[in-house]
FIDREN-813869 format. One record per atom (N, C-alpha, C): residue number from 1; residue in one letter; x negated, y, z negated; atom name. Coordinates in nm, 4 decimals, always signed. Layout:
BEGIN
MILO, i, aa, east, north, up, at
MILO, NUM, A, X, Y, Z, CA
...
! end
This chain:
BEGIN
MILO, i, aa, east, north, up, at
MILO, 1, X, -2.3551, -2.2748, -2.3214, N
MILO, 1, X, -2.4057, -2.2011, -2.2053, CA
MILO, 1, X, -2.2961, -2.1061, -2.1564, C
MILO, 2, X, -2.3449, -1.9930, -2.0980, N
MILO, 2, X, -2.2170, -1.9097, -2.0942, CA
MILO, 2, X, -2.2315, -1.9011, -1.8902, C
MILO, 3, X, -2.1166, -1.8915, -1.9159, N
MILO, 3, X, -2.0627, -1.9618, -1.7732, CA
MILO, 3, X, -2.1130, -1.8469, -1.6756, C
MILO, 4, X, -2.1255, -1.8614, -1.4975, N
MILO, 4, X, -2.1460, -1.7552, -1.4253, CA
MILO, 4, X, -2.0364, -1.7665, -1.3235, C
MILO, 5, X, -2.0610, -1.6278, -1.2707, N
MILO, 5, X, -1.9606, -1.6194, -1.1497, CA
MILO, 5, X, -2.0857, -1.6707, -1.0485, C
MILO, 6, X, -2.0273, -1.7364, -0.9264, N
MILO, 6, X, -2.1353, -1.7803, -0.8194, CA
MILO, 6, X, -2.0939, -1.6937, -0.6564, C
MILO, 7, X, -2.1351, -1.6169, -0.6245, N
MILO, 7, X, -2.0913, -1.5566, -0.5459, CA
MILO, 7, X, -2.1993, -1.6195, -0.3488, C
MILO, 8, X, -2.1020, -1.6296, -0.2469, N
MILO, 8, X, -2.1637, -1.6776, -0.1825, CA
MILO, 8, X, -2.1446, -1.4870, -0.0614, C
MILO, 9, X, -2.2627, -1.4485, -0.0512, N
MILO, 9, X, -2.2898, -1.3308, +0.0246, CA
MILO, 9, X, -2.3866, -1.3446, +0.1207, C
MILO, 10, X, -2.3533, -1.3298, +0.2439, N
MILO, 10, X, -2.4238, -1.3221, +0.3928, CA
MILO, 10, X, -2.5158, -1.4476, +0.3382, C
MILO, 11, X, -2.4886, -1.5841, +0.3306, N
MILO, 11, X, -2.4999, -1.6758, +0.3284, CA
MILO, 11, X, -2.5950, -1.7494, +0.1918, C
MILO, 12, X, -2.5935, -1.6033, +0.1357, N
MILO, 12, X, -2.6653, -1.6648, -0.0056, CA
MILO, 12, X, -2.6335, -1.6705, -0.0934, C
MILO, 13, X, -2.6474, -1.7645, -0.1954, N
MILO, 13, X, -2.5490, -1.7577, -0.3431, CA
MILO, 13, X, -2.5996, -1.6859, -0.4117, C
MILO, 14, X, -2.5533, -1.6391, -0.5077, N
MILO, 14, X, -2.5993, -1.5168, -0.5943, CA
MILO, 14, X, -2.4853, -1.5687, -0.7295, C
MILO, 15, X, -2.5856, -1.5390, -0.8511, N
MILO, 15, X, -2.5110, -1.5960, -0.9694, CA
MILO, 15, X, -2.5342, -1.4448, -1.0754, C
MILO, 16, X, -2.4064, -1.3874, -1.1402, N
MILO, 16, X, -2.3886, -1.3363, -1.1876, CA
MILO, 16, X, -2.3452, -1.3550, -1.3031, C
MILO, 17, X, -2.3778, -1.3123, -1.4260, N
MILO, 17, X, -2.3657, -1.3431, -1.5546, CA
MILO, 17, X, -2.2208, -1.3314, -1.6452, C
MILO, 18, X, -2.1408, -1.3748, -1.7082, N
MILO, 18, X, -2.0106, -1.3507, -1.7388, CA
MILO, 18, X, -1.9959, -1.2232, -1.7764, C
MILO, 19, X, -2.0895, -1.1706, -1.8648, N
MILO, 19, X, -2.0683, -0.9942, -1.9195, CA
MILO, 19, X, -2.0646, -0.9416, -1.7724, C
MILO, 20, X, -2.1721, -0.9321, -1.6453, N
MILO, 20, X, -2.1603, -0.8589, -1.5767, CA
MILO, 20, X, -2.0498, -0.8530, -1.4705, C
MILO, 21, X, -2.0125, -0.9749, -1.4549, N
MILO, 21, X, -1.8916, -0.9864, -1.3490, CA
MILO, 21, X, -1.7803, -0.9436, -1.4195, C
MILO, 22, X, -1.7084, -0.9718, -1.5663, N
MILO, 22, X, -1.5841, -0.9296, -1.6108, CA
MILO, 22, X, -1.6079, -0.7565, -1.6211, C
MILO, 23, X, -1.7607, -0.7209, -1.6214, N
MILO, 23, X, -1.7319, -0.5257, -1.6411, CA
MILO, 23, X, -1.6995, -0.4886, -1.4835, C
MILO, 24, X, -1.7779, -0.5772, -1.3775, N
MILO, 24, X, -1.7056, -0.5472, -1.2850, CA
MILO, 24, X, -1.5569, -0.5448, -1.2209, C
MILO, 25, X, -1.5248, -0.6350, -1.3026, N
MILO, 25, X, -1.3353, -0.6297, -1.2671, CA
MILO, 25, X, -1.2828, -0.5451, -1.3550, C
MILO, 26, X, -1.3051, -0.4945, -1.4683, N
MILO, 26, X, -1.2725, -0.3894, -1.5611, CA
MILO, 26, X, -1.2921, -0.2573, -1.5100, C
MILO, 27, X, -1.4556, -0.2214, -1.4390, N
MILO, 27, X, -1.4570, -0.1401, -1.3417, CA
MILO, 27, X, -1.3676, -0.1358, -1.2218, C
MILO, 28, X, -1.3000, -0.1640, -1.1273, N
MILO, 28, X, -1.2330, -0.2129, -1.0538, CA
MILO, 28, X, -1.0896, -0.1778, -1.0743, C
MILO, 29, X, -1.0630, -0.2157, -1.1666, N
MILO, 29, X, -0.9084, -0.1822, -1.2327, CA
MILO, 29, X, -0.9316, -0.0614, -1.3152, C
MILO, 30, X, -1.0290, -0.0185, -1.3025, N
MILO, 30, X, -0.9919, +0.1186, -1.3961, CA
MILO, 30, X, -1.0017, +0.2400, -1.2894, C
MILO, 31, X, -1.1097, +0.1901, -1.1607, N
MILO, 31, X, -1.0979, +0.3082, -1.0424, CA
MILO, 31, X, -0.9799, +0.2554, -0.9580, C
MILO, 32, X, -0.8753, +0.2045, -0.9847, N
MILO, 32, X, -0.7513, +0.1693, -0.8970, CA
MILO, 32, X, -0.6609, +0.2135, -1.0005, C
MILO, 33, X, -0.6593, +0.2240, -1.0689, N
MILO, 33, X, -0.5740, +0.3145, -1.1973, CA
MILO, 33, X, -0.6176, +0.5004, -1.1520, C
MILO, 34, X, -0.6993, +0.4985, -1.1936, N
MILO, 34, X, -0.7294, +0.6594, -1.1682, CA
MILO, 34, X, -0.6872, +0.6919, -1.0127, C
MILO, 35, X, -0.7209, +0.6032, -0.9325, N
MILO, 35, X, -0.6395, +0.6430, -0.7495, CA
MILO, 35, X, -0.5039, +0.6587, -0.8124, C
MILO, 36, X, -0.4425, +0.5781, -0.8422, N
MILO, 36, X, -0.2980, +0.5916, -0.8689, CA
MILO, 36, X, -0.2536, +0.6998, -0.9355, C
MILO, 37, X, -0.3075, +0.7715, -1.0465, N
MILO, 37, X, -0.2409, +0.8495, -1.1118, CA
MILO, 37, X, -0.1794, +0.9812, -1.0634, C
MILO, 38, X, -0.1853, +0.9934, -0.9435, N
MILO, 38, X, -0.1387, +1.1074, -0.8902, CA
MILO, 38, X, +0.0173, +1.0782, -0.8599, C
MILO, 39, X, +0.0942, +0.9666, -0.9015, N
MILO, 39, X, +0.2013, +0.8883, -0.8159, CA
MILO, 39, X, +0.2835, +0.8645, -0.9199, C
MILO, 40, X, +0.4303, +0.9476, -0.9331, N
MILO, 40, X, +0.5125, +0.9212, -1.0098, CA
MILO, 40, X, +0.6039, +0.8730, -0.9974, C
MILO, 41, X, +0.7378, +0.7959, -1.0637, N
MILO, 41, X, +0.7986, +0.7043, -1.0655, CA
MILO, 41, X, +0.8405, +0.6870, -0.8996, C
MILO, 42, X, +0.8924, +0.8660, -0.8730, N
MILO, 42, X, +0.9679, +0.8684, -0.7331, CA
MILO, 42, X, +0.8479, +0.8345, -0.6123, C
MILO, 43, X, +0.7427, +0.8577, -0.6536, N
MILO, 43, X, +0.6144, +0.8076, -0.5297, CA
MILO, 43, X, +0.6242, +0.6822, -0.5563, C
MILO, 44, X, +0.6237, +0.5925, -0.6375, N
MILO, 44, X, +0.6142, +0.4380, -0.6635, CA
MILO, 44, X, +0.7711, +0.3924, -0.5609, C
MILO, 45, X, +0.8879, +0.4611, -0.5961, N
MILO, 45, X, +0.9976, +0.4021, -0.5162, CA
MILO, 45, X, +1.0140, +0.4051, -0.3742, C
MILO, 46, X, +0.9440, +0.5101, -0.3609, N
MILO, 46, X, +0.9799, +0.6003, -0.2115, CA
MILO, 46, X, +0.8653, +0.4620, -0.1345, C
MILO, 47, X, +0.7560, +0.4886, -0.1771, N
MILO, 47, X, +0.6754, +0.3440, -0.1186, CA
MILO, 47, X, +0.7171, +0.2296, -0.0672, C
MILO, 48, X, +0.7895, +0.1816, -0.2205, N
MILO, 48, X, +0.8138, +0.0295, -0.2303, CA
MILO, 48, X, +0.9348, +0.0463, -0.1363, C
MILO, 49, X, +1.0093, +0.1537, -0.1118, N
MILO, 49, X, +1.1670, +0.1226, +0.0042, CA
MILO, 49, X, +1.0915, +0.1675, +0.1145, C
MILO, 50, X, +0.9799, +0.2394, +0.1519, N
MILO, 50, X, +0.9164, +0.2464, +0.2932, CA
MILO, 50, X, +0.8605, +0.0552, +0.3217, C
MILO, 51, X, +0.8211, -0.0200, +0.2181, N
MILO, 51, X, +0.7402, -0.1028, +0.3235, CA
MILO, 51, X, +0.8744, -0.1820, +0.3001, C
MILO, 52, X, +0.9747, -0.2003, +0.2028, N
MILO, 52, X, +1.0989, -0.3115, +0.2313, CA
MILO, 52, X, +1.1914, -0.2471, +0.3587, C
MILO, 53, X, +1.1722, -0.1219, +0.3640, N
MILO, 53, X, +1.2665, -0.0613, +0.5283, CA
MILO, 53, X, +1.2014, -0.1289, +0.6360, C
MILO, 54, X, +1.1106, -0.1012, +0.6275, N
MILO, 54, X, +1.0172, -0.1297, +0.7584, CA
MILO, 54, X, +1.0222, -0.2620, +0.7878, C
MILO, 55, X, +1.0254, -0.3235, +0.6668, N
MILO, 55, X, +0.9937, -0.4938, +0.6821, CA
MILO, 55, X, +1.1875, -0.5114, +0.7542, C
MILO, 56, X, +1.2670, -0.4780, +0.7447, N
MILO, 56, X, +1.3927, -0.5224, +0.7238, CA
MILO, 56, X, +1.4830, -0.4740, +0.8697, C
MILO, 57, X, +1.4287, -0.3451, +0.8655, N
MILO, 57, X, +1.4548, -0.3261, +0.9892, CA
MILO, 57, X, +1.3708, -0.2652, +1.1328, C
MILO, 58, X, +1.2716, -0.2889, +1.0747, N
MILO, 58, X, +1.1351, -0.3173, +1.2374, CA
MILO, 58, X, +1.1464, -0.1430, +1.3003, C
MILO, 59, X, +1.1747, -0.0500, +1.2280, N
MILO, 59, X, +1.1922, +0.0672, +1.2665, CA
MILO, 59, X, +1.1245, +0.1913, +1.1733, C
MILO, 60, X, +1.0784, +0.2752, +1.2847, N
MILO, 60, X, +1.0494, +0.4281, +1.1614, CA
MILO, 60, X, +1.1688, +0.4592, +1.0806, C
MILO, 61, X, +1.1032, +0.5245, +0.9688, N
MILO, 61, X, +1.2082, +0.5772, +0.8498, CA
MILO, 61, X, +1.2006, +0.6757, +0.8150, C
MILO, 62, X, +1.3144, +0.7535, +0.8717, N
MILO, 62, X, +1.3383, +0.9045, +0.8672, CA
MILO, 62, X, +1.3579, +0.9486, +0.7261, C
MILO, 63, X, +1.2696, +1.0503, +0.6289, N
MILO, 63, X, +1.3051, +1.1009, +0.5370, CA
MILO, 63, X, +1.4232, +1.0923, +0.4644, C
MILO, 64, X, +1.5058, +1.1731, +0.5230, N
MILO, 64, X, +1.6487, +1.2109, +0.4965, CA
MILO, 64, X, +1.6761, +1.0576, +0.4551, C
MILO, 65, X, +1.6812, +0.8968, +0.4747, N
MILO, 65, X, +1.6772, +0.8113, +0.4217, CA
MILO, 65, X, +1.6224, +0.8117, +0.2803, C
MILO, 66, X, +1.5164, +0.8393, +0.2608, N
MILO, 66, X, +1.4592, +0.8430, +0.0863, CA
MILO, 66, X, +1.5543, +0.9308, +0.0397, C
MILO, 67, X, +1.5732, +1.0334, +0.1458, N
MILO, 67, X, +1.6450, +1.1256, +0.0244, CA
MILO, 67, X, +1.7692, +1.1130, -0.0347, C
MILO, 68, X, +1.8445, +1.0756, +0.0487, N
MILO, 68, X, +2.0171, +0.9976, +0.0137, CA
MILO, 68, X, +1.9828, +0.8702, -0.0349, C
MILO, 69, X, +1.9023, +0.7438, -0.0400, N
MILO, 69, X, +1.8974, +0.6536, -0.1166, CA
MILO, 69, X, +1.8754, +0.6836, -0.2504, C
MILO, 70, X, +1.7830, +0.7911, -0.2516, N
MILO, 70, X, +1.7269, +0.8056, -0.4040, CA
MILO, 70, X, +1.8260, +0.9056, -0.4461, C
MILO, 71, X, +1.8849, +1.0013, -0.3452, N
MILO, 71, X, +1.9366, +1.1318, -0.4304, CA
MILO, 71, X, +1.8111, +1.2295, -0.4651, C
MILO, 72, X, +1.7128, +1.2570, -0.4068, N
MILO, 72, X, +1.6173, +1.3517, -0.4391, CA
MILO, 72, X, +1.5818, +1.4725, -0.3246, C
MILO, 73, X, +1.5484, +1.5305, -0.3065, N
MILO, 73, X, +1.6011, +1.6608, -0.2267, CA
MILO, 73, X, +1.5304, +1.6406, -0.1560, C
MILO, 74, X, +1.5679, +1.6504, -0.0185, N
MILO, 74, X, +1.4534, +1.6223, +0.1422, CA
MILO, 74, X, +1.3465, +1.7020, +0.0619, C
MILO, 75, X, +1.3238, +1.8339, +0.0687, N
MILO, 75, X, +1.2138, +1.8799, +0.0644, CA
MILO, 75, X, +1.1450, +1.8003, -0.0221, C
MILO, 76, X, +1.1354, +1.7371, -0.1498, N
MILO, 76, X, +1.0181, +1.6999, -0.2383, CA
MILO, 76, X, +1.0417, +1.5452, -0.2016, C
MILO, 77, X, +1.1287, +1.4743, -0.1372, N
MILO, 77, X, +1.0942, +1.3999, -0.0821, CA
MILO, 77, X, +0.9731, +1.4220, +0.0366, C
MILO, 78, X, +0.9846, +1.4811, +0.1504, N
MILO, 78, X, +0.8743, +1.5178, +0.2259, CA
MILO, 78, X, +0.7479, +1.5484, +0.1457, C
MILO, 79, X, +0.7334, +1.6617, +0.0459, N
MILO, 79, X, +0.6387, +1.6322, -0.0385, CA
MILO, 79, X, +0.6199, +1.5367, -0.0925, C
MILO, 80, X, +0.6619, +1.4283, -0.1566, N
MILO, 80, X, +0.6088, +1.3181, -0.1794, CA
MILO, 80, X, +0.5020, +1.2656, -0.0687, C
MILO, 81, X, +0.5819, +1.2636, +0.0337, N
MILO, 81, X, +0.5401, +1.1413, +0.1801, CA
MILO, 81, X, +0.4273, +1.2495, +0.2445, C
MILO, 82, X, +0.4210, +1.3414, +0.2004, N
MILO, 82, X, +0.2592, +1.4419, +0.2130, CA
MILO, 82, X, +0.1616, +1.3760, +0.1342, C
MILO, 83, X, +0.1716, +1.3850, +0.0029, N
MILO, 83, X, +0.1354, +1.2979, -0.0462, CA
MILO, 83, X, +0.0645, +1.1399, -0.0457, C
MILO, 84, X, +0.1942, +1.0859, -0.0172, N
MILO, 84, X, +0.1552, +0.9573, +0.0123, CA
MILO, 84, X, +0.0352, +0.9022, +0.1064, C
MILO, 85, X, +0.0175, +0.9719, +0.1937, N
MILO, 85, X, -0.0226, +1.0115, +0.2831, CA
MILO, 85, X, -0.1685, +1.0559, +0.3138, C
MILO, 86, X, -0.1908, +1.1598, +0.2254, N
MILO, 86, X, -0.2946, +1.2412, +0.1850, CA
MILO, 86, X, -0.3575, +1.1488, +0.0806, C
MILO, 87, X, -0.3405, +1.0831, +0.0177, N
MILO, 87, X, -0.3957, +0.9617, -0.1087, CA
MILO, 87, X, -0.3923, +0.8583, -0.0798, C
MILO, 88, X, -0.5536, +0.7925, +0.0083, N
MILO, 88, X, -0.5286, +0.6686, +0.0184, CA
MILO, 88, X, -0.4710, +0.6226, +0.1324, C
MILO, 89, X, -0.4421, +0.6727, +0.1703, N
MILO, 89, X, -0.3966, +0.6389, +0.3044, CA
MILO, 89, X, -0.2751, +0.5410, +0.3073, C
MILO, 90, X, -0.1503, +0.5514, +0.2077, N
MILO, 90, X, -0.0664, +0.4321, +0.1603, CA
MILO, 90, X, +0.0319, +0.4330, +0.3215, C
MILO, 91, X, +0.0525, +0.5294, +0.3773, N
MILO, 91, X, +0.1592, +0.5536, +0.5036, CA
MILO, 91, X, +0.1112, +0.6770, +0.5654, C
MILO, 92, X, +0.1577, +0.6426, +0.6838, N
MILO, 92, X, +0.1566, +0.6930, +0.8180, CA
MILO, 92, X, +0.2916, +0.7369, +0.8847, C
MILO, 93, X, +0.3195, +0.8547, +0.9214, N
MILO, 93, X, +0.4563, +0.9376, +0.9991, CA
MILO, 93, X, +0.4705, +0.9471, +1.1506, C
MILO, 94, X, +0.5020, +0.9028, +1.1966, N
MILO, 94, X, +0.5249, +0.9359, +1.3129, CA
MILO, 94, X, +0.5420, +1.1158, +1.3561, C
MILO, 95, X, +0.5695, +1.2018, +1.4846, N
MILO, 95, X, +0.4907, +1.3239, +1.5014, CA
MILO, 95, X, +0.6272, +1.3866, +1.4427, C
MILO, 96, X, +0.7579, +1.2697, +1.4433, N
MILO, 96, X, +0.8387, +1.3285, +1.3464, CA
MILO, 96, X, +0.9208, +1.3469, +1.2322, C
MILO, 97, X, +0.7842, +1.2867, +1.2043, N
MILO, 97, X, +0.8021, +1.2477, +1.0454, CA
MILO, 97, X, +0.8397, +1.1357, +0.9759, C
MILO, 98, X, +0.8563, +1.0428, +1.0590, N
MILO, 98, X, +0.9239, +0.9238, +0.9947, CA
MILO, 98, X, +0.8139, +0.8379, +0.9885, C
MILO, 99, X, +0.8587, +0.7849, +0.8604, N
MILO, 99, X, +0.7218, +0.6774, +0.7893, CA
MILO, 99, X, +0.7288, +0.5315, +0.9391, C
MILO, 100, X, +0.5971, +0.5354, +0.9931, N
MILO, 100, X, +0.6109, +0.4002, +1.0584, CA
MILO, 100, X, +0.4744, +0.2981, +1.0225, C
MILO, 101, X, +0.4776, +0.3436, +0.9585, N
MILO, 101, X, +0.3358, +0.2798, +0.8670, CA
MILO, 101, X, +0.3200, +0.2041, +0.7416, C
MILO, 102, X, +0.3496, +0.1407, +0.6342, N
MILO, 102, X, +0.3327, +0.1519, +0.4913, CA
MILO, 102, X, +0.2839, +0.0665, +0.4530, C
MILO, 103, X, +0.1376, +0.0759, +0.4326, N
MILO, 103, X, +0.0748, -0.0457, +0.3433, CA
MILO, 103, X, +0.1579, -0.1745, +0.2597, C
MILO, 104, X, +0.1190, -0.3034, +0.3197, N
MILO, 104, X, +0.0357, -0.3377, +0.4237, CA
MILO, 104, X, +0.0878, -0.3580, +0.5450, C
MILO, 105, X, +0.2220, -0.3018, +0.6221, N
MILO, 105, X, +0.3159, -0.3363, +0.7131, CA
MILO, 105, X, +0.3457, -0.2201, +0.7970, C
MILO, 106, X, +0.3024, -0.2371, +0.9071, N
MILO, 106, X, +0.3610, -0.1520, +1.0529, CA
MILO, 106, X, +0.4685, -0.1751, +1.1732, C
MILO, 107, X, +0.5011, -0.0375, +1.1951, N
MILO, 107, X, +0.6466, -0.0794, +1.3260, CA
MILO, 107, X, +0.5195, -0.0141, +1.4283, C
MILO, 108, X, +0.4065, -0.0045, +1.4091, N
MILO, 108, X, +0.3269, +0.0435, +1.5469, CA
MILO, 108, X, +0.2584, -0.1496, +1.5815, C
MILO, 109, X, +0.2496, -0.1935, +1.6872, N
MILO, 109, X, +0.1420, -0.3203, +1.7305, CA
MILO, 109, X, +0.0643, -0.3372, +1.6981, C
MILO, 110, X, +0.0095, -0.3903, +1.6468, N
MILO, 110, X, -0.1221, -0.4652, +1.6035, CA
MILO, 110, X, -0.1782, -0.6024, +1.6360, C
MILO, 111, X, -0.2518, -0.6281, +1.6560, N
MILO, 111, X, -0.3083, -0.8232, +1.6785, CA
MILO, 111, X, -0.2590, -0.8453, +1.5274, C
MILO, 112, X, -0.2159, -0.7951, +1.4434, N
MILO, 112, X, -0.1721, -0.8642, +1.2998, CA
MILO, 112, X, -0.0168, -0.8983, +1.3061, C
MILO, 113, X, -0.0102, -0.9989, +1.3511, N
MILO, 113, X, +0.1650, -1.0445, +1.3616, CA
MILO, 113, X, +0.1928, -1.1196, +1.2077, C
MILO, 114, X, +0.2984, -1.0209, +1.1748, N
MILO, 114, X, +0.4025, -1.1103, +1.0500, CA
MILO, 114, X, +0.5010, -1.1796, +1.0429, C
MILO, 115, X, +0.5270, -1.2983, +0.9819, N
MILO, 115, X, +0.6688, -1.3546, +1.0265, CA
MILO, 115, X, +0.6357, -1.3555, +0.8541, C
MILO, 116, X, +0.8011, -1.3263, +0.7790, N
MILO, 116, X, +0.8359, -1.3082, +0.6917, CA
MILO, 116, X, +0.9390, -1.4672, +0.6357, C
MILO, 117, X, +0.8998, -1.5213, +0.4964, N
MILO, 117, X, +1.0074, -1.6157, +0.4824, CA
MILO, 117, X, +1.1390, -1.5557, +0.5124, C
MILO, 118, X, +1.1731, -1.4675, +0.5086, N
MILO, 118, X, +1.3329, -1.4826, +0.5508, CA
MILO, 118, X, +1.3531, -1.4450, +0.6788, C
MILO, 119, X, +1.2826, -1.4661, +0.8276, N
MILO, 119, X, +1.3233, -1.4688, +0.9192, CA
MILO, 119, X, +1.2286, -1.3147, +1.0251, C
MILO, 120, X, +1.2384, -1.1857, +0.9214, N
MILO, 120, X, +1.2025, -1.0927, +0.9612, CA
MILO, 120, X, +1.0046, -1.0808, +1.0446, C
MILO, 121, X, +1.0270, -1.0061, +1.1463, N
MILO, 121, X, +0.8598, -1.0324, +1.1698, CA
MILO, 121, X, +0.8392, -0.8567, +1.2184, C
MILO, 122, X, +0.7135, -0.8854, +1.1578, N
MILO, 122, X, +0.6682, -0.7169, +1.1847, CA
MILO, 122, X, +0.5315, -0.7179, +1.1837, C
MILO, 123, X, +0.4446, -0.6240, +1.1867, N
MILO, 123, X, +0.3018, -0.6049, +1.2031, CA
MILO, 123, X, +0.2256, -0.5992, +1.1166, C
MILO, 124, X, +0.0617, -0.6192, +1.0944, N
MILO, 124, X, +0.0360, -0.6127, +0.9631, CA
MILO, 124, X, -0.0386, -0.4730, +1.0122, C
MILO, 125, X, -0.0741, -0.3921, +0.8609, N
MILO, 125, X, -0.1276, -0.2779, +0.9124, CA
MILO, 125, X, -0.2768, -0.2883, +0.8334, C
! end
């Protein structure tokens, strides 16, 4: 017998067939691949040090930071974080420019409180 996924939706179960549920996760990962492809190595870093800044030190993150960590020139740093920005909605700037946003973690309040294993607490976004 070939096995199903059992899905419980607005209180009803619903059974889906193994071919159709694995094309749906194949679907799934292939439109989260194509979002991504606009994002090159330096958009993948600039990200991943916006939400570890934020997490680390509970503060907006002024450009000019990506740009001396990485060594990449304010300006296409800022283009990046246009970017980032414009796709998906990965971060949010403050009016001057500094990332205070970055999926999934905010220095703006939220009812989403984080406490981090190593001590740090910040917002969820």
């Amino acid at each position: 017998m070939d096995p199903e996924l059992h899905i419980v939706e607005n209180g009803s179960l619903t059974s889906l067939p193994t071919a159709e549920w694995k094309q749906l996760v194949l679907d799934a990962v292939e439109r989260g691949r194509k979002r991504l492809a606009f994002m090159s190595a330096d958009h993948h870093k600039i990200r991943r040090a916006a939400v570890t800044e934020l997490v680390r030190t509970g503060k907006p993150i002024a450009p000019g930071s990506f740009a001396s960590q990485f060594e990449i020139p304010l300006p296409r740093v800022v283009e990046i974080l246009d970017e980032l920005e414009r796709h998906l909605f990965f971060l949010v700037r403050t009016s001057e420019g500094a990332v205070s946003w970055a999926f999934p973690v905010t220095t703006d309040k939220t009812p989403h409180k984080l406490t981090f294993s190593t001590g740090e607490r910040l917002y969820g976004a």
